[in-house]
Structure formats: structure tokens, C-alpha cells
ChimeraX commands (.cxc) that place a marker at each C-alpha (Angstrom):
marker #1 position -5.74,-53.69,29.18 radius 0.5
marker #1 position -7.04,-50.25,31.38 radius 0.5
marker #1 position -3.48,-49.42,31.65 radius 0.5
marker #1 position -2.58,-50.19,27.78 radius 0.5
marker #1 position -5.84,-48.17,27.16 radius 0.5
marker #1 position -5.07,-44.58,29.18 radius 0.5
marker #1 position -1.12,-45.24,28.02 radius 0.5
marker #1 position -2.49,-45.13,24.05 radius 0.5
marker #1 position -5.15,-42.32,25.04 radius 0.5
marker #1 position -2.04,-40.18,26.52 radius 0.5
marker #1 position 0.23,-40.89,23.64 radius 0.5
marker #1 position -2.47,-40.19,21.32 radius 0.5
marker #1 position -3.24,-37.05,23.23 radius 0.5
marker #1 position 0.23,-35.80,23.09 radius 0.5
marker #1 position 0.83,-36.72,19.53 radius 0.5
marker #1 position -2.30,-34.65,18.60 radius 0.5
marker #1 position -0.89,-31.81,20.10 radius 0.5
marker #1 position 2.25,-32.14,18.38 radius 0.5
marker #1 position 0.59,-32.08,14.78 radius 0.5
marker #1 position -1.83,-29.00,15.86 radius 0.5
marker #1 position 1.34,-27.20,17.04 radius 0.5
marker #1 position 3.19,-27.88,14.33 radius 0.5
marker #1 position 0.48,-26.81,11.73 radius 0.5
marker #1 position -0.51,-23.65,13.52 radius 0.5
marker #1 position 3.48,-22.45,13.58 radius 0.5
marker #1 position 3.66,-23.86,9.95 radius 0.5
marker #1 position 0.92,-21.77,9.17 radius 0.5
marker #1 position 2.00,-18.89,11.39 radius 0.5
marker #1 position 5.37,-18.98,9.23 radius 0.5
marker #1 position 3.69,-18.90,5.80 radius 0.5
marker #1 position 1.12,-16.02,6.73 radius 0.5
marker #1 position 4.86,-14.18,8.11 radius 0.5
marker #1 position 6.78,-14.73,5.09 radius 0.5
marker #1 position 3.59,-13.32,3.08 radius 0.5
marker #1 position 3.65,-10.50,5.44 radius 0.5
marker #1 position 7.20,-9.46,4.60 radius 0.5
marker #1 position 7.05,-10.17,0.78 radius 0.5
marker #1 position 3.69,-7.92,1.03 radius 0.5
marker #1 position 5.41,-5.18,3.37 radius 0.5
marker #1 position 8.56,-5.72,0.66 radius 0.5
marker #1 position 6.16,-4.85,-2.62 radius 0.5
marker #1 position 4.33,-2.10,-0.53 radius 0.5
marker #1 position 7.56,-0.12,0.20 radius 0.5
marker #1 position 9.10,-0.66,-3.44 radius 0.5
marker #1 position 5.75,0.91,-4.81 radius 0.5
marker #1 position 5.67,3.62,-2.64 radius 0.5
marker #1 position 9.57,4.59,-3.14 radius 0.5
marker #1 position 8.28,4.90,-7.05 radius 0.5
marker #1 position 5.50,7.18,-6.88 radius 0.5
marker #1 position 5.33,9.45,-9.87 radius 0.5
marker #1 position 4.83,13.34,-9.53 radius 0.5
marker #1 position 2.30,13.05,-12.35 radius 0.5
marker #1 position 0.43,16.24,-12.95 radius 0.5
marker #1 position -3.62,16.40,-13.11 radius 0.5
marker #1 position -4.49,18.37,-16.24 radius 0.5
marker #1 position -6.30,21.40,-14.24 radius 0.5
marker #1 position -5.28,24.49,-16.34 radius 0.5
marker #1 position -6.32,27.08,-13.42 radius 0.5
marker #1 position -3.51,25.26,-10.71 radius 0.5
marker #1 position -1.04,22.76,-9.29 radius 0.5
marker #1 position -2.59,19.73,-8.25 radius 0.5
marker #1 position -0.57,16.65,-7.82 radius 0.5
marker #1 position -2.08,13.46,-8.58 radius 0.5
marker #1 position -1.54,12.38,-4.60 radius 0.5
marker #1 position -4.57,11.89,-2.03 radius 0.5
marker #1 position -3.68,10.51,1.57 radius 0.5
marker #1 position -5.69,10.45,4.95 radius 0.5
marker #1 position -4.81,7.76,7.52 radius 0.5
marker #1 position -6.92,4.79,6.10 radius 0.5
marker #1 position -6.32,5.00,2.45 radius 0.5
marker #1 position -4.18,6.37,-0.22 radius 0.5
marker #1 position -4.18,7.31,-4.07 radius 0.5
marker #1 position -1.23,8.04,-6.30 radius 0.5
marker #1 position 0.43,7.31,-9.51 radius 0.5
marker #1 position 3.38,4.73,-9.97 radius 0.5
marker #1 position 6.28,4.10,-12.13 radius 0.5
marker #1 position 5.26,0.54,-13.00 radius 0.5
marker #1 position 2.99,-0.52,-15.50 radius 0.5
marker #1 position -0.74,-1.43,-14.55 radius 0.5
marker #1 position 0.06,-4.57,-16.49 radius 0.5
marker #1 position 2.23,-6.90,-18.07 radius 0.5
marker #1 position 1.15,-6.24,-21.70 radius 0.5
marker #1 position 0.08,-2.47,-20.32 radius 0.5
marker #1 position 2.97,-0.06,-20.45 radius 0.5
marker #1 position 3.78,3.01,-18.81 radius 0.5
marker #1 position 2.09,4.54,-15.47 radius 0.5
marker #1 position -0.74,3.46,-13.67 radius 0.5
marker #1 position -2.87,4.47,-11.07 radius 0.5
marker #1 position -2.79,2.99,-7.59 radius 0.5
marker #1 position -5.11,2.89,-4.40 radius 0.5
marker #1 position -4.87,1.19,-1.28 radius 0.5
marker #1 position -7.46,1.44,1.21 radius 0.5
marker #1 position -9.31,-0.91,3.54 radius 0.5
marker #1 position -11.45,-3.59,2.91 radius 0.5
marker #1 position -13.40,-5.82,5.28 radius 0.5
marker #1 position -12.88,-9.30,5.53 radius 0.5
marker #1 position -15.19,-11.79,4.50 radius 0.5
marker #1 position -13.64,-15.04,5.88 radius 0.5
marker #1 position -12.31,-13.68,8.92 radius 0.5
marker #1 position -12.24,-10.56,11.44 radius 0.5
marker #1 position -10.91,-8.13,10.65 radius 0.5
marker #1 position -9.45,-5.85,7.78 radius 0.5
marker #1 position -7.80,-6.63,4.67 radius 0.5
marker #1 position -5.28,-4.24,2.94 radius 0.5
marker #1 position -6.31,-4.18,-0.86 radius 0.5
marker #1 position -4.45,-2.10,-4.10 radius 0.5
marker #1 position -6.40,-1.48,-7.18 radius 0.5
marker #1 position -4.47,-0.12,-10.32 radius 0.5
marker #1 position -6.09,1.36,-13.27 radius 0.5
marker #1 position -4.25,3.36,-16.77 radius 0.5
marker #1 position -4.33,6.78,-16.86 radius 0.5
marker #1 position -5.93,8.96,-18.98 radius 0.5
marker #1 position -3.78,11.76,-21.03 radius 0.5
marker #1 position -6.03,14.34,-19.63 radius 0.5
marker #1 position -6.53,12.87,-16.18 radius 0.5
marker #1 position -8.10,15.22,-13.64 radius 0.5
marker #1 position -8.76,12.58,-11.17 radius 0.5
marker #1 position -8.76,9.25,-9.76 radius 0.5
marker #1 position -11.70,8.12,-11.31 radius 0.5
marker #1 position -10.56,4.88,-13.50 radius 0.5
marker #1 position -9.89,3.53,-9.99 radius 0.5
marker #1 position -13.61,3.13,-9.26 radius 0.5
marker #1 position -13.91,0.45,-11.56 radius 0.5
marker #1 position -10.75,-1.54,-11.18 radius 0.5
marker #1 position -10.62,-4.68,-9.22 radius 0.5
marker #1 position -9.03,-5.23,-5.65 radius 0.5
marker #1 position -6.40,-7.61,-5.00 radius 0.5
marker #1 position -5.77,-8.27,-1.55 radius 0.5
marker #1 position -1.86,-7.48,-0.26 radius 0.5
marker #1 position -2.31,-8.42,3.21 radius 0.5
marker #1 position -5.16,-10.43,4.98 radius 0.5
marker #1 position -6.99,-10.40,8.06 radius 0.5
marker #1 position -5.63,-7.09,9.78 radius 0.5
marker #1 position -6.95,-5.68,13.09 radius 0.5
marker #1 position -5.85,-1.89,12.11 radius 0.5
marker #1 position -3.56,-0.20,9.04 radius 0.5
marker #1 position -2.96,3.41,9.37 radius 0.5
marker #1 position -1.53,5.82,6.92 radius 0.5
marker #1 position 1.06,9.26,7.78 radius 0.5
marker #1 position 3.29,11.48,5.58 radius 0.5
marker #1 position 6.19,13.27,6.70 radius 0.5
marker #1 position 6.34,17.07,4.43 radius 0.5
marker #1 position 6.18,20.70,4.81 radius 0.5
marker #1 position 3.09,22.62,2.77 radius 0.5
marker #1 position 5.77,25.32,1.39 radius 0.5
marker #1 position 9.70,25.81,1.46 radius 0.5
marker #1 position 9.70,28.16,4.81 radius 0.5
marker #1 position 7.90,25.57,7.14 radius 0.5
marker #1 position 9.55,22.63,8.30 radius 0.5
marker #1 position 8.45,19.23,7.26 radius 0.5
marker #1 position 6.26,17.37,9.76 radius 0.5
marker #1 position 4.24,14.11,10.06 radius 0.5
marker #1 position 0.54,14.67,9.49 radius 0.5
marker #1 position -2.46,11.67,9.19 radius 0.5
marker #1 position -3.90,13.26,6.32 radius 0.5
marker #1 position -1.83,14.77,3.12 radius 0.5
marker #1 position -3.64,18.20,2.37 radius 0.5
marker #1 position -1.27,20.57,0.05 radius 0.5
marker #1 position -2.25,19.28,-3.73 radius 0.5
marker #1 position 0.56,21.28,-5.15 radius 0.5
marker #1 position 3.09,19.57,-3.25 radius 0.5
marker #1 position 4.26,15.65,-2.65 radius 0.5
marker #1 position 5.12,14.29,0.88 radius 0.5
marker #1 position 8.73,13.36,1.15 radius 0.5
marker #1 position 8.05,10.26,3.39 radius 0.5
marker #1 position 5.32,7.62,3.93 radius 0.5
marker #1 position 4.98,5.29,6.86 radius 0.5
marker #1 position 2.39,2.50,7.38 radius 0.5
marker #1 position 1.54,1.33,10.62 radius 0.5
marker #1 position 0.24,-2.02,10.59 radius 0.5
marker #1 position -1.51,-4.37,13.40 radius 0.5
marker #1 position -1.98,-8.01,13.08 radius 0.5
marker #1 position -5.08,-9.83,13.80 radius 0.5
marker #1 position -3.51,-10.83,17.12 radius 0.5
marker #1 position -3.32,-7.28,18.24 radius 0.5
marker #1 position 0.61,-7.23,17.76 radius 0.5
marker #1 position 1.90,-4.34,15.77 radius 0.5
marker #1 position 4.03,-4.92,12.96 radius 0.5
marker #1 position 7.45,-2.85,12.37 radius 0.5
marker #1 position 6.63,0.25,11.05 radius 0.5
marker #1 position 7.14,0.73,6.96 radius 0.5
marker #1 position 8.49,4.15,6.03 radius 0.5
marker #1 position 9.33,4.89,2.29 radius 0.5
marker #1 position 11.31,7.80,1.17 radius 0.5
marker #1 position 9.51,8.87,-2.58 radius 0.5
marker #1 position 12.61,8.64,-4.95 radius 0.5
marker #1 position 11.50,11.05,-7.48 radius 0.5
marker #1 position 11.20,14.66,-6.62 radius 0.5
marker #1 position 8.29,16.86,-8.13 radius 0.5
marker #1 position 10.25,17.96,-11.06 radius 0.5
marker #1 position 10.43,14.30,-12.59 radius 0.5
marker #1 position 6.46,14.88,-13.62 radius 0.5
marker #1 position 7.08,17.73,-15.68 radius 0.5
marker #1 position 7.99,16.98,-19.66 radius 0.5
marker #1 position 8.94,20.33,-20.99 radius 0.5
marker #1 position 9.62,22.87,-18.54 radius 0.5
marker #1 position 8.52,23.83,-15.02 radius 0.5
marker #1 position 5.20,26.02,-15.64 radius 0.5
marker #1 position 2.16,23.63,-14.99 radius 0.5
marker #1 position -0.14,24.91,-17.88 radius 0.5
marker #1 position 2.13,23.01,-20.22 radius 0.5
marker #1 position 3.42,20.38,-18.08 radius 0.5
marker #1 position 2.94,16.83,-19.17 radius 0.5
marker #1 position 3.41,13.51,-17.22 radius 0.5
marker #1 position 6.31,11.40,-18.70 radius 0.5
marker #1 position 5.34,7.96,-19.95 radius 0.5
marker #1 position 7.61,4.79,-20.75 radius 0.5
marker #1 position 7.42,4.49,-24.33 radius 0.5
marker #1 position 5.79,1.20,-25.45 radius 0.5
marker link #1:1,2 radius 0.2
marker link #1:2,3 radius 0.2
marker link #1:3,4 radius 0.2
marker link #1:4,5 radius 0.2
marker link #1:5,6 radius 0.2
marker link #1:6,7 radius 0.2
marker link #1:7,8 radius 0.2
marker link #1:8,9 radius 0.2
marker link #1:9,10 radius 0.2
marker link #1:10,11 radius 0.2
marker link #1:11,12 radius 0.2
marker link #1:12,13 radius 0.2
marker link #1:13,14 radius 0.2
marker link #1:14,15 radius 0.2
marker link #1:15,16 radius 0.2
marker link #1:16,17 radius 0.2
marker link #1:17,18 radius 0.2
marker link #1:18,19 radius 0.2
marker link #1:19,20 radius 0.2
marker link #1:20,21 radius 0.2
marker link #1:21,22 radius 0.2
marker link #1:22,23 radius 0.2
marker link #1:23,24 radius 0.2
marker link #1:24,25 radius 0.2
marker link #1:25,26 radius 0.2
marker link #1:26,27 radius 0.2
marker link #1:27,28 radius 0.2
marker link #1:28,29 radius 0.2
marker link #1:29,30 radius 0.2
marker link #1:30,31 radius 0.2
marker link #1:31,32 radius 0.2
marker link #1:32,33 radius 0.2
marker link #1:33,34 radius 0.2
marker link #1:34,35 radius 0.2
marker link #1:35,36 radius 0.2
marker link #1:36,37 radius 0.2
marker link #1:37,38 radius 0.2
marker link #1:38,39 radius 0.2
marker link #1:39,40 radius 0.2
marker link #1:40,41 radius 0.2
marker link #1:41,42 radius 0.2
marker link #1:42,43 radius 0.2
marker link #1:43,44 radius 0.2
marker link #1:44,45 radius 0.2
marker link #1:45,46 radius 0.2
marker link #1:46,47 radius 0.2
marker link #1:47,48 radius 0.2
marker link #1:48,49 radius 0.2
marker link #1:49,50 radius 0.2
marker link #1:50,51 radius 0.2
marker link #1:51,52 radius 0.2
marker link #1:52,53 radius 0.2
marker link #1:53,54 radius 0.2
marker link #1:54,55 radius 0.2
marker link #1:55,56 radius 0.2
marker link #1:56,57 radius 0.2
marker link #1:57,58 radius 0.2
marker link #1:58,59 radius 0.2
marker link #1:59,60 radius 0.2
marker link #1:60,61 radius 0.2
marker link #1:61,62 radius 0.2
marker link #1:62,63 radius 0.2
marker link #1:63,64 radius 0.2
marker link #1:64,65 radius 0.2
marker link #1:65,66 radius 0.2
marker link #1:66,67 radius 0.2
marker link #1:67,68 radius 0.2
marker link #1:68,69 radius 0.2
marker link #1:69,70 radius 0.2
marker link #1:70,71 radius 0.2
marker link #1:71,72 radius 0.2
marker link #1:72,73 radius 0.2
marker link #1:73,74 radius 0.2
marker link #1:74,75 radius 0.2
marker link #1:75,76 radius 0.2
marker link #1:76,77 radius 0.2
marker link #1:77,78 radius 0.2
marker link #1:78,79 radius 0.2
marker link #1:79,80 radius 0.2
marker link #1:80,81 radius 0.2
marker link #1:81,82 radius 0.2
marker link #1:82,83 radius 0.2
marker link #1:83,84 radius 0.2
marker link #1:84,85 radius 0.2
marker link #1:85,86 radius 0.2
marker link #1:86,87 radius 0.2
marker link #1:87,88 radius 0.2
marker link #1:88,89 radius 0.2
marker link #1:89,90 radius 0.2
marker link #1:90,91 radius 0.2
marker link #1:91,92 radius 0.2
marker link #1:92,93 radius 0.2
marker link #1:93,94 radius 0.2
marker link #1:94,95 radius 0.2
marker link #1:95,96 radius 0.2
marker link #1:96,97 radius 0.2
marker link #1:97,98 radius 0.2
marker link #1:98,99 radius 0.2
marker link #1:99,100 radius 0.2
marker link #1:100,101 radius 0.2
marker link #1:101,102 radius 0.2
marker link #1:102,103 radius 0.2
marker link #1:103,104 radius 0.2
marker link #1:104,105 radius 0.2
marker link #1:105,106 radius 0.2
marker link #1:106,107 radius 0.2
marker link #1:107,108 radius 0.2
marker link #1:108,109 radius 0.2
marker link #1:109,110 radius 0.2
marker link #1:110,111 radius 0.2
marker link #1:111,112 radius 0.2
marker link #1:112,113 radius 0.2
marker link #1:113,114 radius 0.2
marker link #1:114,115 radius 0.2
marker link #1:115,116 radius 0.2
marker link #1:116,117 radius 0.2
marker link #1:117,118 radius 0.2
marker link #1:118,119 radius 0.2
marker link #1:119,120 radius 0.2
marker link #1:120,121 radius 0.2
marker link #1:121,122 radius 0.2
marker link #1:122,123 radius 0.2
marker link #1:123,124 radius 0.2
marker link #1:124,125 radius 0.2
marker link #1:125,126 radius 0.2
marker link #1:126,127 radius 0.2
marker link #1:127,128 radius 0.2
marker link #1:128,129 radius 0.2
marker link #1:129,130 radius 0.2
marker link #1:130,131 radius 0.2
marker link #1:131,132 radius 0.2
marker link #1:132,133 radius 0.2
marker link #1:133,134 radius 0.2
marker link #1:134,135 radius 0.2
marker link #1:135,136 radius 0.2
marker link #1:136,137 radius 0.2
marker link #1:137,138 radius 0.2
marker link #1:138,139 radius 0.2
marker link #1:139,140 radius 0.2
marker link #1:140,141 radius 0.2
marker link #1:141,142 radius 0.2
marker link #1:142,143 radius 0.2
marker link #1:143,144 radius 0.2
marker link #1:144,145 radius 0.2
marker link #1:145,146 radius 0.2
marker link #1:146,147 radius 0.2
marker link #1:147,148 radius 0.2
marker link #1:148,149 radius 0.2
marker link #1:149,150 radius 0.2
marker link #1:150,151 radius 0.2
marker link #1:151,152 radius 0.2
marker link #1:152,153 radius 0.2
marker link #1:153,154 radius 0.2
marker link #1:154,155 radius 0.2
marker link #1:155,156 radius 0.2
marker link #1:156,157 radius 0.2
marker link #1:157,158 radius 0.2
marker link #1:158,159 radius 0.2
marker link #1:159,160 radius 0.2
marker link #1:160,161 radius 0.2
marker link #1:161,162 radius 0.2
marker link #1:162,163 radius 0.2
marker link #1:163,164 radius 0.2
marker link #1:164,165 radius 0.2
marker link #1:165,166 radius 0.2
marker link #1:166,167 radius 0.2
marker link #1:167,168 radius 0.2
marker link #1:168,169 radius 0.2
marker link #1:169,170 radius 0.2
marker link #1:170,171 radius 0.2
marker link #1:171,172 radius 0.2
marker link #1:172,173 radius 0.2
marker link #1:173,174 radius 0.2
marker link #1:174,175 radius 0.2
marker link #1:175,176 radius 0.2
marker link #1:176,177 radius 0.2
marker link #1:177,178 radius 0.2
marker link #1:178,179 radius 0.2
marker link #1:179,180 radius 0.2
marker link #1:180,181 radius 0.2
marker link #1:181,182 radius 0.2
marker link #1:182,183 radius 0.2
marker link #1:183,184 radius 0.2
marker link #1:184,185 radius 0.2
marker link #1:185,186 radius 0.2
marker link #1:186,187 radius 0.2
marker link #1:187,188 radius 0.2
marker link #1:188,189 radius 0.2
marker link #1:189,190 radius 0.2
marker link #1:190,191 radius 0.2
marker link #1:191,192 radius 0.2
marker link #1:192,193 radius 0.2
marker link #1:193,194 radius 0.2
marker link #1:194,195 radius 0.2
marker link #1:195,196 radius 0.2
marker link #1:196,197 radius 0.2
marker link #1:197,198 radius 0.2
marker link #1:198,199 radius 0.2
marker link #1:199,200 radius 0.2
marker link #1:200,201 radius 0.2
marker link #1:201,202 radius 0.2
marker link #1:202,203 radius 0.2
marker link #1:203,204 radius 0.2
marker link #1:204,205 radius 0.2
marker link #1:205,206 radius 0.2
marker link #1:206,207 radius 0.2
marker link #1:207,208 radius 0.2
marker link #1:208,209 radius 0.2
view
């Protein structure tokens, strides 16, 4: 009976194992599939960033902020279903509740017609893209005029121009770093003008409803 005993108690040892194993790389394959439909969404909104113009008669000020942890801009798609034409579009870090770490969150808000800032975004709610990150960090690959070459920089600071490039660095909760995510924006800065090229009369274009 001792021996039937400690040959159950190993069995039932080794079977345990089995099921923890297999639900921790079940788990491990859901939370990487959400990573890659995440990363997937995250790279088809940045592609379609919209060179929408902030109504500031006295200059050129595109409606872009960057610095390494967050980022503001305007996109092509619709800041909901029944909601058409551009919206506005933050993501930026958010600690997380349940578990260490950082989450990566996106807030959209409309646009006003005589938007001079990111403001509606202060109000909008977040909706978490990716979970329970150790580190995200933000770059952008431009030039600040036409005579300097284009470099990567950790903060975006020439208003009157858009980046050509964005890459997102991201690091999992275990410490290991995930591929890098560069975007090439697919509209160029002339796409956010409506009736000619001088700012003072420039206005965004909007999907009709």
C-alpha cells in the first residue's frame, strides 16, 4: 500500500505539472497572438495618420505631438462606427492595476472644425491595446527642413512638419523586447490641405457622411 501510495503521489505530481505547463504556454500563446493583432492595429493606424492642420491663423502647426512615452495625432479612420470622418488619437502609458507593470492605452475623440489642439482627448476614455508591459518607447525618423537630413529623434519638435517614420520599441513584462514596429506615414503633408497650399486657408479634408 506505501508503494501504491508514493507511485499515485508521483503520478499525480507529474500530471499536475503537465496541466500547469500546458495552461501557462496556452496562456503564453493567447497573450502572443494578442500581442501581434495589437502590434498589427498599431502599425495600420500609424501608416494612416492625417496631416490635419490646427486652425492657428499666425503659423504652421501640424496636428502631431511625440516624445518617447506618448503620442498625439489625427487618423484617417473614424472615431466610431456610426461617427464618420477623422478622429483624434493618443497613446500614452498607463499603469497597471492588476499587474506590474505598464499598459499601452489609445483614446480617440472627433475633431472640432476649428481645432487648435488636442483637447477633446482629455475627456475620452482609454482602451487598453496591450497589457502588462515593462517599458514602450516612442522615436521618429525626419528632418526639421528640406536641407538637413532626416534623423531619428525621441521627441518630435518641428510643428510645421510631419515625421516620415515611427518606430515603437516595446518590452514585455518578462524583460524580453519585442521586434521593433516601424511605420512609414502614407500620406504626405499636402493631403491635409483642401484648397491650395497657403495655411491661412487650408482646411482638413473629411470623409463625407
Amino acid at each position: 500500500m506505501a508503494l501504491l501510495a508514493a507511485m499515485l503521489g508521483m503520478a499525480w505530481g507529474g500530471f499536475s505539472f503537465a496541466l500547469r505547463a500546458w495552461d501557462e504556454g496556452e496562456t503564453g500563446g493567447h497573450r502572443a497572438a494578442d500581442v501581434r493583432l495589437a502590434e498589427s492595429f498599431l502599425r495600420r493606424e500609424i501608416a494612416e495618420i492625417f496631416p490635419m492642420r490646427f486652425k492657428d491663423p499666425m503659423t504652421l502647426k501640424f496636428a502631431f505631438e511625440g516624445d518617447g512615452k506618448h503620442m498625439r495625432f489625427v487618423s484617417s479612420r473614424p472615431p466610431g462606427i456610426t461617427a464618420p470622418g477623422l478622429s483624434l488619437v493618443s497613446l500614452e502609458l498607463q499603469d497597471a492595476a492588476e499587474r506590474k507593470g505598464v499598459n499601452l492605452v489609445m483614446r480617440r475623440a472627433p475633431p472640432d472644425d476649428d481645432a487648435k489642439d488636442f483637447g477633446p482627448l482629455d475627456g475620452a476614455e482609454p482602451s487598453v491595446l496591450i497589457p502588462a508591459l515593462q517599458s514602450v518607447e516612442f522615436a521618429y525618423f525626419g528632418s526639421d527642413s528640406d536641407v538637413n537630413q532626416p534623423t531619428w529623434t525621441d521627441s518630435w519638435s518641428t510643428p510645421s512638419r510631419m515625421p516620415l517614420l515611427v518606430r515603437v520599441k516595446l518590452v514585455g513584462a518578462n524583460g524580453v523586447a519585442l521586434p521593433d514596429l516601424v511605420a512609414r506615414l502614407q500620406l504626405a503633408e499636402e493631403a491635409g490641405c483642401l484648397e491650395n497650399t497657403f495655411q491661412r486657408v487650408c482646411r482638413p479634408r473629411r470623409p463625407m457622411p
